[in-house]
C-alpha positions as CSV (number, residue, x, y, z in Angstrom):
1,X,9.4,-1.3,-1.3
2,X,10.9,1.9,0.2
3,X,11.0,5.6,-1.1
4,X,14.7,6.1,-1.4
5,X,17.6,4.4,0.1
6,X,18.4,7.5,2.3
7,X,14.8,8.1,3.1
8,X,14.4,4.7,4.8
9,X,15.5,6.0,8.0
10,X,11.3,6.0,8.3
11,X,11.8,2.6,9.9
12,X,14.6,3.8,11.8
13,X,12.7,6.7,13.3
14,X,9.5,4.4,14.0
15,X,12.1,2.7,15.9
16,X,14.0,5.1,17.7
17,X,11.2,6.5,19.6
18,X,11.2,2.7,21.4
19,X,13.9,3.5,23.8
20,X,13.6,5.6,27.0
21,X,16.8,8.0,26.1
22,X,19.9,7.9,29.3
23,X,20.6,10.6,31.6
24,X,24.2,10.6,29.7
25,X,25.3,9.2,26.4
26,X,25.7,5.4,26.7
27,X,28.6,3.4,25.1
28,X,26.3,1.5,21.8
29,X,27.9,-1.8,21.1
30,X,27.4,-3.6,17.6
31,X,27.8,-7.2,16.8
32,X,27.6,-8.9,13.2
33,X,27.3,-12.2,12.8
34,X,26.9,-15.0,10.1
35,X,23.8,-17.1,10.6
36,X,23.8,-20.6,8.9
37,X,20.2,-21.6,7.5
38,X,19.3,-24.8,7.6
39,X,19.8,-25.1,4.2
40,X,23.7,-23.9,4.8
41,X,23.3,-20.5,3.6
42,X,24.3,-17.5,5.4
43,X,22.7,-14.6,6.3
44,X,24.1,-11.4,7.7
45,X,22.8,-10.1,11.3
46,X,23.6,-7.1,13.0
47,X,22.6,-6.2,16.7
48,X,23.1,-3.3,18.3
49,X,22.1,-2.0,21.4
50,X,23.5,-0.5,24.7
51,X,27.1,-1.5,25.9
52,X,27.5,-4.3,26.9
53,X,25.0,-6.0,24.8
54,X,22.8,-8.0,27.7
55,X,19.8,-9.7,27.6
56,X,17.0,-7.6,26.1
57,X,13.9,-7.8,24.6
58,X,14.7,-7.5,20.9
59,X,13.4,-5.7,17.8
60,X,14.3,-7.7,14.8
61,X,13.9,-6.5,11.1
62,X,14.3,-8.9,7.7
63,X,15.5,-6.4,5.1
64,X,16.3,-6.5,1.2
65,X,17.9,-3.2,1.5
66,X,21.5,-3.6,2.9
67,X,23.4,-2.8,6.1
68,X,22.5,0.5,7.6
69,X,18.7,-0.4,6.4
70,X,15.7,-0.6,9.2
71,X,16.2,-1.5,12.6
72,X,18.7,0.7,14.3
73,X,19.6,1.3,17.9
74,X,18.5,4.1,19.6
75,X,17.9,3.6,23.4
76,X,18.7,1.0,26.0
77,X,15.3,-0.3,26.7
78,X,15.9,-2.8,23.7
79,X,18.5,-4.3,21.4
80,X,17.9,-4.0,17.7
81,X,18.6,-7.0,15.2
82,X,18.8,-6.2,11.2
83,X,18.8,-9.4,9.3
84,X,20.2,-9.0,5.5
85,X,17.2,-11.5,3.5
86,X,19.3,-14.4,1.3
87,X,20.3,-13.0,-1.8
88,X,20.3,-9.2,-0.5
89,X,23.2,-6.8,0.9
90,X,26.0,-8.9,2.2
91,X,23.8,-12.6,2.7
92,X,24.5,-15.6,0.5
93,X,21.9,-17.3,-1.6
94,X,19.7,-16.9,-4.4
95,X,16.9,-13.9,-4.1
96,X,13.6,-14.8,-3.2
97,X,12.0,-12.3,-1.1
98,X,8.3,-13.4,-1.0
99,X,9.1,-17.6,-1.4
100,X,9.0,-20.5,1.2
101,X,12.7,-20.4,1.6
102,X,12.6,-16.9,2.6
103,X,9.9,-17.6,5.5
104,X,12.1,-20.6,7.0
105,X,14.8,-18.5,7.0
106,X,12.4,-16.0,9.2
107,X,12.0,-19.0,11.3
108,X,15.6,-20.2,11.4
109,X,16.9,-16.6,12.3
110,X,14.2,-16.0,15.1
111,X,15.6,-19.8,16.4
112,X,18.9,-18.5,16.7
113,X,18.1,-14.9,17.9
114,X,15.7,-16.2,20.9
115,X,18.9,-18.3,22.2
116,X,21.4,-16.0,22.2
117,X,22.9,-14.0,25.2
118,X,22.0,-10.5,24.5
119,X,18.2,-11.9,23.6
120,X,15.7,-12.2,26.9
121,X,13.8,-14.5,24.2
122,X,11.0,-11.9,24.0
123,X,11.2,-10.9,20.2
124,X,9.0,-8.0,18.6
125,X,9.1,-8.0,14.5
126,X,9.2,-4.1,13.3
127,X,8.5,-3.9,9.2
128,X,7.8,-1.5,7.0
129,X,6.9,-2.2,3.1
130,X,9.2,-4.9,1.6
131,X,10.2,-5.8,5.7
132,X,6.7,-5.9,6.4
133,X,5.7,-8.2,3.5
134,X,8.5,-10.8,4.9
135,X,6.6,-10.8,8.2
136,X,2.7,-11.1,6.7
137,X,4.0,-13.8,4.7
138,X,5.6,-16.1,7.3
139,X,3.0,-15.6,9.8
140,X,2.0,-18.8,8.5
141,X,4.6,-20.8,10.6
142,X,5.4,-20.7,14.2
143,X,7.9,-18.0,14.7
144,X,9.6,-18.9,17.5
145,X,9.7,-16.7,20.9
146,X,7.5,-13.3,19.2
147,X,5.2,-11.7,21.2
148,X,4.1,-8.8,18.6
149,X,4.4,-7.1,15.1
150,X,4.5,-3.4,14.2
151,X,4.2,-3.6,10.2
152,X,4.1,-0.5,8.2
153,X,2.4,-0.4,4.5
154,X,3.2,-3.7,3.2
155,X,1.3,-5.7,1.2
156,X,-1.0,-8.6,1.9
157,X,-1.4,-9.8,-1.7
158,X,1.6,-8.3,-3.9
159,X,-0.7,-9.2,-6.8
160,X,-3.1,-7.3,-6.3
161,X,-1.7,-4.5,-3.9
162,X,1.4,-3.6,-5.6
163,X,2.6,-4.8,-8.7
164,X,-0.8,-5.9,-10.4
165,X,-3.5,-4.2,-9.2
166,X,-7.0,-4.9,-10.7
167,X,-4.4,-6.9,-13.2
168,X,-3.1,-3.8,-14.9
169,X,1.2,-4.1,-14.4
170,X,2.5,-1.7,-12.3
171,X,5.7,-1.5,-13.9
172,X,7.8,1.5,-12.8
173,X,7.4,0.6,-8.9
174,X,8.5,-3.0,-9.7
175,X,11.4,-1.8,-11.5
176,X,12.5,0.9,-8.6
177,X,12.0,-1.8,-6.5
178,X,14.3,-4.1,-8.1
179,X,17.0,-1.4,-8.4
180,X,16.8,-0.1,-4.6
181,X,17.9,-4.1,-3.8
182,X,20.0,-4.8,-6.4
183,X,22.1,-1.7,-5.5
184,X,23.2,-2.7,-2.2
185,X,24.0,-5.9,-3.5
186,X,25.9,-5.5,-6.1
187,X,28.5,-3.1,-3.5
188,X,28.6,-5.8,-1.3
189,X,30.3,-8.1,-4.2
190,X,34.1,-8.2,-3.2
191,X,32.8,-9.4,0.4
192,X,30.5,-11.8,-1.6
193,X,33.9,-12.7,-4.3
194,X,36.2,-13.1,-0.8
195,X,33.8,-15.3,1.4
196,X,31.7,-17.4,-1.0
197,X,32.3,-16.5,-4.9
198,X,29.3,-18.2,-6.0
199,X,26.8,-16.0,-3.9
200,X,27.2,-12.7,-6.1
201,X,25.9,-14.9,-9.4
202,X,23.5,-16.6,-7.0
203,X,22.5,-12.9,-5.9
204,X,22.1,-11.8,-9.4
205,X,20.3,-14.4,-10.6
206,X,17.7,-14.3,-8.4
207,X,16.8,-10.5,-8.8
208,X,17.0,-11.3,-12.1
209,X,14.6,-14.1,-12.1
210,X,12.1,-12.3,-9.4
211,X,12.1,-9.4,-12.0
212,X,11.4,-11.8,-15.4
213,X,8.9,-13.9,-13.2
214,X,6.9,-11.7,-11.5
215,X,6.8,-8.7,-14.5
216,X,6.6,-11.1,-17.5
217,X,6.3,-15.0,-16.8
218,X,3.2,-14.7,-14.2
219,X,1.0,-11.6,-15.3
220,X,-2.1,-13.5,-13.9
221,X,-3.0,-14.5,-10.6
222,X,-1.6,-18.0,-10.8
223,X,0.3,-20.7,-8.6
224,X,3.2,-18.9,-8.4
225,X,1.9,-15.8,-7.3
226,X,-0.6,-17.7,-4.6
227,X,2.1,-18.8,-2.8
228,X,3.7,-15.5,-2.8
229,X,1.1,-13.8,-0.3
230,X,-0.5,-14.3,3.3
231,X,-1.8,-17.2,4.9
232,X,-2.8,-17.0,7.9
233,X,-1.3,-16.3,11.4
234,X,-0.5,-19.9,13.4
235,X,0.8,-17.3,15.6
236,X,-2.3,-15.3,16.4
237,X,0.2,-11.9,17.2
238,X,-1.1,-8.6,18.3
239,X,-0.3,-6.5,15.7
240,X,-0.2,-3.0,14.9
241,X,-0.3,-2.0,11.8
242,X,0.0,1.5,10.2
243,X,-0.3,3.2,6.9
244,X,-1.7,6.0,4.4
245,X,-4.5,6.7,2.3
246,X,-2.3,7.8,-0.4
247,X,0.6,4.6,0.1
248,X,1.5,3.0,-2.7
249,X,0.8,-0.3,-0.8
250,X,-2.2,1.4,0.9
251,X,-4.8,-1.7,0.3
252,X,-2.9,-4.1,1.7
253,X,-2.9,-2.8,5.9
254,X,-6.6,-2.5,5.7
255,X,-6.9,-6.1,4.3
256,X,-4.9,-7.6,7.0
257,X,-6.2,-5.4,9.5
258,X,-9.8,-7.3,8.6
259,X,-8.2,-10.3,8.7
260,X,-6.6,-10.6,12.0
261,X,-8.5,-8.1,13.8
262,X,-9.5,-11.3,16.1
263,X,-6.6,-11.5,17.4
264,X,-6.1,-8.1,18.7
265,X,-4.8,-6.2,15.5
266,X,-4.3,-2.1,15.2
267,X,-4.9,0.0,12.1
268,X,-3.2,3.2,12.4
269,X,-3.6,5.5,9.3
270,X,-1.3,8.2,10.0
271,X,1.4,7.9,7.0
272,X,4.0,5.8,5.5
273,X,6.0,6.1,2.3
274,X,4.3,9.1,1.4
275,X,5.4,10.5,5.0
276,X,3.0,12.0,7.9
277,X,1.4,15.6,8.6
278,X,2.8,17.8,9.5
279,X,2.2,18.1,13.5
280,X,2.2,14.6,13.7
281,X,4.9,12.0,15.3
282,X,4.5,9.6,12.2
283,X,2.8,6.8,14.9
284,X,6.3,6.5,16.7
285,X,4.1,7.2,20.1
286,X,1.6,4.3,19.2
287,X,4.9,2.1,18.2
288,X,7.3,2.6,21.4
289,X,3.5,2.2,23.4
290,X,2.6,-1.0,21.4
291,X,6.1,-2.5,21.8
292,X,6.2,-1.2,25.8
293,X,2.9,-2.9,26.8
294,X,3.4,-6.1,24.5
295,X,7.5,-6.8,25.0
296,X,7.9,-4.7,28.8
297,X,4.4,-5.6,30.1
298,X,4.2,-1.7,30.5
299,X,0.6,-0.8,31.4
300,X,0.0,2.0,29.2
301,X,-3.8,1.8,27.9
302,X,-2.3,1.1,24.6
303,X,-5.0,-1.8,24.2
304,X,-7.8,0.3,25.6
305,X,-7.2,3.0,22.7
306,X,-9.8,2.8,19.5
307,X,-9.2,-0.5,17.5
308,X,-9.0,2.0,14.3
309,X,-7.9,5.6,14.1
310,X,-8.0,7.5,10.5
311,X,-6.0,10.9,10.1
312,X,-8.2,11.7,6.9
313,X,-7.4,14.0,4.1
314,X,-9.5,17.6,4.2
315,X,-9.5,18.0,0.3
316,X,-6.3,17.9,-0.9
317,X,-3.3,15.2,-0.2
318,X,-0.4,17.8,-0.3
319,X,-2.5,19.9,2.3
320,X,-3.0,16.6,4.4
321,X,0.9,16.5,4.6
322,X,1.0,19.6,5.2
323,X,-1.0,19.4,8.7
324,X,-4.9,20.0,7.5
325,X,-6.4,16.5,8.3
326,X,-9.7,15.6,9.6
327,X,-9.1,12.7,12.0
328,X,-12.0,9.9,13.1
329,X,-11.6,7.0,15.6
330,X,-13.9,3.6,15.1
331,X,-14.3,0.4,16.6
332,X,-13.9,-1.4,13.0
333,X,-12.9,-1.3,9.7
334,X,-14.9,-0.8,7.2
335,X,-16.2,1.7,9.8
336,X,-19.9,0.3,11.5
337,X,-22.9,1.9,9.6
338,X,-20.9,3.3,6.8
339,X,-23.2,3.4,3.9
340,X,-22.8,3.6,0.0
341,X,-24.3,5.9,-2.1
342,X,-25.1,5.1,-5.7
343,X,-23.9,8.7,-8.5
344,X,-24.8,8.0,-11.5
345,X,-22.9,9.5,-14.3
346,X,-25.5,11.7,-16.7
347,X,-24.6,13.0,-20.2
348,X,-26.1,16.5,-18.5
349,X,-23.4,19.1,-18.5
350,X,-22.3,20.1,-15.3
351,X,-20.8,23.5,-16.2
352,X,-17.6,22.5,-13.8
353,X,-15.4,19.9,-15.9
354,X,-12.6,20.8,-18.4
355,X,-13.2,17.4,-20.4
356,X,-14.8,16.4,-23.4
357,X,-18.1,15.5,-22.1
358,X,-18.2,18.0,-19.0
359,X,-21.3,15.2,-18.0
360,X,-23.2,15.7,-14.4
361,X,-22.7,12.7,-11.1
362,X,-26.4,12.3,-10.1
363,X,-28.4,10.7,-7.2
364,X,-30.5,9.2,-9.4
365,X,-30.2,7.0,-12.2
366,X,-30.9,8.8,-16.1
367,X,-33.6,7.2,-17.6
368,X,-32.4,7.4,-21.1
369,X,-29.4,5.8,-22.1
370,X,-26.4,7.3,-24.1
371,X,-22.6,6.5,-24.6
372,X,-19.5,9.0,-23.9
373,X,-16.3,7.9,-25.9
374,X,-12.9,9.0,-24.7
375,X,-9.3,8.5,-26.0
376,X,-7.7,6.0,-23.9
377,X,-3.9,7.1,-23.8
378,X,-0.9,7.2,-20.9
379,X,-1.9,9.9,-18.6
380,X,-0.1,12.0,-16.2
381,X,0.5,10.5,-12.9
382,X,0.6,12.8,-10.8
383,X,-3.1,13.8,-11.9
384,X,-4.2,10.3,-12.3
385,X,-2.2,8.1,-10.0
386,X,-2.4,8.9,-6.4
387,X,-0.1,5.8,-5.2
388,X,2.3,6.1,-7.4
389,X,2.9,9.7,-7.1
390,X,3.1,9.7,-3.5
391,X,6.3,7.2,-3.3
392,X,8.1,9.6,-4.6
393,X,6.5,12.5,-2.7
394,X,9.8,13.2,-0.5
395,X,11.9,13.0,-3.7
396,X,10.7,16.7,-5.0
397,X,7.1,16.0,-6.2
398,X,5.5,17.8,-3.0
399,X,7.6,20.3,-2.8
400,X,7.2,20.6,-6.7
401,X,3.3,20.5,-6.1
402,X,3.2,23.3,-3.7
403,X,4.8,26.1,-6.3
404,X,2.6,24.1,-9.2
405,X,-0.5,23.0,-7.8
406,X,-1.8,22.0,-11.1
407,X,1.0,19.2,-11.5
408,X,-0.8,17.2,-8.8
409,X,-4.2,18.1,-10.2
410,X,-6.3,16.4,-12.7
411,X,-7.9,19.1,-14.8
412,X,-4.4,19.1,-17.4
413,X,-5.6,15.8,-17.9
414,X,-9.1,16.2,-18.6
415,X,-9.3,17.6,-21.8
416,X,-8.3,14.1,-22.8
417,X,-10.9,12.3,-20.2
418,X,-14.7,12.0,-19.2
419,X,-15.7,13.8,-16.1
420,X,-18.6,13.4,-14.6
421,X,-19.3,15.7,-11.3
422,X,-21.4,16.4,-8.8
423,X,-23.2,20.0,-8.2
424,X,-21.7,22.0,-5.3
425,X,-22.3,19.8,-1.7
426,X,-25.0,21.3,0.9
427,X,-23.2,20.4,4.0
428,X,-20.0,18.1,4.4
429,X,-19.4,14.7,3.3
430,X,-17.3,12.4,5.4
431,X,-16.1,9.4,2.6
432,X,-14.0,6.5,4.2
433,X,-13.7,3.3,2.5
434,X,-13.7,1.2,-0.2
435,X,-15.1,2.6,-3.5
436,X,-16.3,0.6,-6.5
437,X,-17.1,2.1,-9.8
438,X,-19.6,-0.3,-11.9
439,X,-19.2,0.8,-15.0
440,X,-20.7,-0.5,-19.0
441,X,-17.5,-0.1,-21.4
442,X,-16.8,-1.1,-24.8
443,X,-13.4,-0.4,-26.5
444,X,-11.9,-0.4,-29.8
445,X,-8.7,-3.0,-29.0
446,X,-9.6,-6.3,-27.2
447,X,-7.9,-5.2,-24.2
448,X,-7.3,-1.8,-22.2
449,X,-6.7,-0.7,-18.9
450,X,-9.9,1.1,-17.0
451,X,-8.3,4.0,-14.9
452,X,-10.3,6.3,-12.9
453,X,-9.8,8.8,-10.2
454,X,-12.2,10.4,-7.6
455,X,-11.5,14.3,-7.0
456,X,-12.1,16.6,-4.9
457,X,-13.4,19.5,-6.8
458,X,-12.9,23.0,-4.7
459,X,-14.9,25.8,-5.3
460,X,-12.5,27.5,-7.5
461,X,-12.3,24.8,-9.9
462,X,-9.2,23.1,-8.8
463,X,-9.6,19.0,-9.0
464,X,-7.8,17.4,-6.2
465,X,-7.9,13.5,-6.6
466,X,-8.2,11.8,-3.5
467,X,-8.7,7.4,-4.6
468,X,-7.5,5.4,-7.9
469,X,-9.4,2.8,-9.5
470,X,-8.1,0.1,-12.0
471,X,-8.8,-2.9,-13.9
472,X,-7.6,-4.7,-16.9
473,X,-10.7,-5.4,-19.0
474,X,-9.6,-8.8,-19.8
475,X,-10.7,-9.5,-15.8
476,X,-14.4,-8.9,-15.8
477,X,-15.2,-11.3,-13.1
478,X,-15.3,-10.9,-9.5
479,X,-15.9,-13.6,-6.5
480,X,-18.8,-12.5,-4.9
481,X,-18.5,-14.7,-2.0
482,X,-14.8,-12.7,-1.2
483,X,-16.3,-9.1,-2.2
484,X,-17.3,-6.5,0.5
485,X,-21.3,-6.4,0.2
486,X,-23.5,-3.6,1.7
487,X,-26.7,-3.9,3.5
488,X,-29.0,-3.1,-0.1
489,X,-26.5,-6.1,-1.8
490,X,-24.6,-3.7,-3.8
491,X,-20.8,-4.8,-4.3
492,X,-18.9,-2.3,-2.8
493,X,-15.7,-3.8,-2.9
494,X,-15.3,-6.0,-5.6
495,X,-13.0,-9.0,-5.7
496,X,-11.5,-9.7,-9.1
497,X,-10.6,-12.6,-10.6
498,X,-7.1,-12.6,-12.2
499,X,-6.8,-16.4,-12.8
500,X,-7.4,-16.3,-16.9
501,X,-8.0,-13.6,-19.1
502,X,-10.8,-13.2,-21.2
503,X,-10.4,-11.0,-23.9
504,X,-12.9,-9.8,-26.3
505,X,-13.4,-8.2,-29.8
506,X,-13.0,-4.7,-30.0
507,X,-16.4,-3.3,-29.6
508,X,-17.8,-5.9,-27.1
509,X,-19.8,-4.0,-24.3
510,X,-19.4,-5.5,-21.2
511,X,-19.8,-4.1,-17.0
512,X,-17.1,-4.4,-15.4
513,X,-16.8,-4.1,-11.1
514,X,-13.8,-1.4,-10.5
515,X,-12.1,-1.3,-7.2
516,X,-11.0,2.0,-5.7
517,X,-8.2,1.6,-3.0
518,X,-9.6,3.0,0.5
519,X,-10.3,6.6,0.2
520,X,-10.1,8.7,3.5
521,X,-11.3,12.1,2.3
522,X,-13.9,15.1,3.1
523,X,-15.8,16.5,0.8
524,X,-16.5,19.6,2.2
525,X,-19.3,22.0,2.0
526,X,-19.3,24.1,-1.3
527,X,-17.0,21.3,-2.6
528,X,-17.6,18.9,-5.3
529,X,-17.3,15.1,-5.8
530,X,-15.9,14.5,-9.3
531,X,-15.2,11.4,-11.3
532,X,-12.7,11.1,-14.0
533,X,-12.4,8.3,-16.6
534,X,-9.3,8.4,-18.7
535,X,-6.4,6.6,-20.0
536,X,-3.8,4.6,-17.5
537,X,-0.6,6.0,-15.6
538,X,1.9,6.6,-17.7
539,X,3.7,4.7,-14.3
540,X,1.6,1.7,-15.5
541,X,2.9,-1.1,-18.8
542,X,1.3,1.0,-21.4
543,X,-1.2,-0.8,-23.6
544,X,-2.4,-0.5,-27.0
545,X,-4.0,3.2,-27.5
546,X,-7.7,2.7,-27.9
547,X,-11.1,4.4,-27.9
548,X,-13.1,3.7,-24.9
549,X,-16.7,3.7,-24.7
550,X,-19.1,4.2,-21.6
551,X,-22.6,3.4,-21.3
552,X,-24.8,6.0,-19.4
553,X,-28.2,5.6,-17.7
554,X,-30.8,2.7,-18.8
555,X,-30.9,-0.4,-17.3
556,X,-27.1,-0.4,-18.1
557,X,-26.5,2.0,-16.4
558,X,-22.4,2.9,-15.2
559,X,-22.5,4.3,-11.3
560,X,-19.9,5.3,-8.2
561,X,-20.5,3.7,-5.0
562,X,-19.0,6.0,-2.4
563,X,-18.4,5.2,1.4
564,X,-20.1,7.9,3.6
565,X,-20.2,7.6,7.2
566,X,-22.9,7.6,9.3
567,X,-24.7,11.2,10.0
568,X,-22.4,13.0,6.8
């Protein structure tokens, strides 16, 4: 996915720091071509890079977006190849972004691009978001003459990272999506009509279908979606991959960072659709270094750097952009010796919250138990929904945000919610990681969407929510065996299963494991950790209104398993 068509220069700019600018402006030379795929459809490429166009180490992109989309040229260490994906922009054939088809025509193109003249046939794949999920899904076959990946946001499972997370449809963002292809499609239709008449139905069809399948036909984690994700790297590729706390595709960089960190993999969280502090170069220093040392055999240190580096939020996400970040450098992610602490929501009033309950976040677990009940209705999501909010950031929200802070806040929301929230914090409180939120809930439908935020309560009473959790209550089962586990045997990062629903009768109590998407935040001194239970993103496929109920203290007990790190 991207933010906007016009804002997608993002990939451009991570790319034009690459080059080492001339003395004098240099003539650029551009080249399309038609590539056959070995199925006879054709794709449209574009290189361009510094006249004439001679053999160079090349930056390729596979983008859904249209000419003018990702890889540009700017600089003459490299030449930059744009590949149109089938049944996007001005390419032939029938839309299937995230199929087998797609990855061979990754393969196929990369052929082709290793043996032509203005290639040296060392080949670096630049992604970001939709780009990026072409390249972490065909890393499963041998891509021919690559050396190394720079892959921004993206996801790793689009199931869970994007368009169903913890199961609960993320409808809007699939829709946007949809649109932002289908637009530069549809405009390149009298090429389409002129060349090969059957390609604009082919084109339309296949958005059409991607749309119907993947928002109605498959709304569990089935086949189709199984083989719509990563599987492995055949090609064992450095890769450096970068992203934000706040992303709308956040989960899915650290996932593949743990995953092919063996084979000398990056995490850089410094920004992506939501954009980067201010101060910051966005990681286009890390990208031109990473593609230097890997494509130019530069000896830069770029390998000798820390494996992981966070650029953290202080409190707030629009004061993150804004420049006021707490950065921390590890060896690993999850970082070594993080620990998890167990707050336990209490019925006890904390004299802080706005909400119905007003209840208490405790160390320790409340002997007596009790239920809360809350009405579980579409909420406002720029108090409730973090990812979602931030795609559109660039678009007016933040700039919105900063004249109306309470737009991006949660306590308009939480007359309507349960908050539960700690008493003011004796020193600071460093939180990076996955969060899970165990929680006891009964409702009065058979099936409703658990939504919950973390905040960042200052002290004059302003909640700033920093993570999002989310599940659909018909998926109360996790795989242990895939969920992140801490040293006491607590899940801290729970795994669902999305397979097959299980619905129950309205007023069944049951625990369910909620997943928070990595938080990056400090808690500062004074400050407050809050938790707020309440109905789903109005961003989200609404569901039946219901009353939710949740279970405090007891052996039942609900809780919030935060990351600290070490010595906070």
């Amino acid at each position: 996915m991207r933010r906007a068509v016009r804002a997608w220069p993002a990939a451009a700019v991570v790319i034009a720091a690459l080059g080492c600018a001339p003395a004098a402006p240099a003539a650029v030379a551009t080249l399309k071509s038609r590539v056959k795929m070995s199925d006879g459809v054709s794709l449209q490429a574009t290189v361009t890079g510094q006249a004439p166009l001679v053999a160079r180490p090349v930056i390729v992109e596979f983008s859904p977006y249209g000419a003018g989309s990702g890889t540009t040229y700017d600089g003459p260490a490299y030449n930059y190849l744009l590949v149109q994906i089938r049944g996007t922009g001005d390419s032939d054939g029938s839309f299937d972004a995230l199929g087998n088809r797609t990855q061979r025509d990754v393969v196929d193109t990369l052929r082709w691009a290793c043996h032509r003249p203005w290639s040296d046939r060392r080949l670096g794949l630049n992604g970001f978001s939709a780009s990026a999920i072409t390249v972490y899904n065909s890393l499963r076959l041998r891509l021919p003459c690559v050396r190394t990946a720079v892959l921004r946001s993206g996801t790793f499972d689009l199931y869970r990272d994007l368009l169903w997370p913890g199961g609960v449809s993320n409808a809007i963002p699939g829709l946007g999506v949809l649109g932002l292809i289908g637009a530069p499609a549809a405009a390149a239709t009298p090429g389409h009509l002129e060349r090969n008449p059957v390609s604009s139905l082919d084109s339309a069809i296949g958005l059409t279908n991607a749309g119907l399948s993947g928002g109605v036909e498959h709304q569990t984690l089935d086949a189709w979606w199984r083989e719509r994700r990563f599987h492995g790297d055949v090609n064992h590729l450095p890769i450096l991959m970068l992203d934000s706390f706040f992303d709308v595709e956040s989960r899915g960089a650290f996932q593949a960072y743990q995953r092919l960190r063996r084979d000398g993999a990056r995490l850089l969280v410094v920004g992506a659709h939501d954009g980067a502090p201010d101060g910051t170069d966005d990681g286009n220093g890390a990208t031109k270094a990473w593609f230097n040392h890997h494509l130019l055999g530069a000896r830069n240190g770029i390998r000798r750097g820390p494996r992981v580096q966070l650029l953290m939020a202080d409190g707030d996400r629009e004061d993150y952009l804004a420049g006021k970040y707490v950065r921390y450098d590890a060896t690993n992610w999850p970082v070594p010796r993080t620990s998890w602490i167990s707050l336990w929501p209490s019925a006890l009033r904390s004299g802080a919250g706005h909400s119905v309950n007003d209840g208490s976040l405790l160390r320790r677990r409340p002997a007596s138990s009790t239920t809360q009940s809350y009405a579980a209705i579409p909420s406002d999501p720029g108090m409730s929904d973090q990812p979602n909010t931030a795609i559109v950031g660039p678009d007016g929200v933040n700039q919105a945000a900063q004249a109306f802070p309470m737009l991006t806040e949660t306590e308009l929301a939480e007359p309507l919610a349960l908050t539960y929230t700690t008493p003011p914090l004796r020193s600071d409180l460093l939180s990076a990681g996955p969060a899970a939120l165990d929680v006891r809930l009964s409702s009065t439908t058979s099936e409703t969407a658990i939504w919950a935020v973390i905040a960042d309560v200052w002290p004059d009473g302003s909640s700033h929510p920093v993570a999002t959790g989310r599940l659909l209550s018909a998926y109360p089962r996790i795989d242990r065996r895939r969920s992140l586990v801490d040293a006491h045997g607590n899940v801290v990062q729970p795994y669902g299963v999305y397979s097959a629903k299980s619905d129950t009768p309205g007023g069944t109590e049951r625990t369910y494991q909620v997943e928070f998407w990595p938080i990056g935040n400090r808690f500062k001194r004074g400050h407050r950790v809050r938790l707020v239970i309440l109905g789903a993103s109005a961003a989200s496929k609404a569901s039946a209104p219901a009353v939710n109920t949740v279970r405090l203290g007891g052996a039942m007990a609900s809780r919030l398993l935060l990351p600290v790190l070490a010595g906070r």
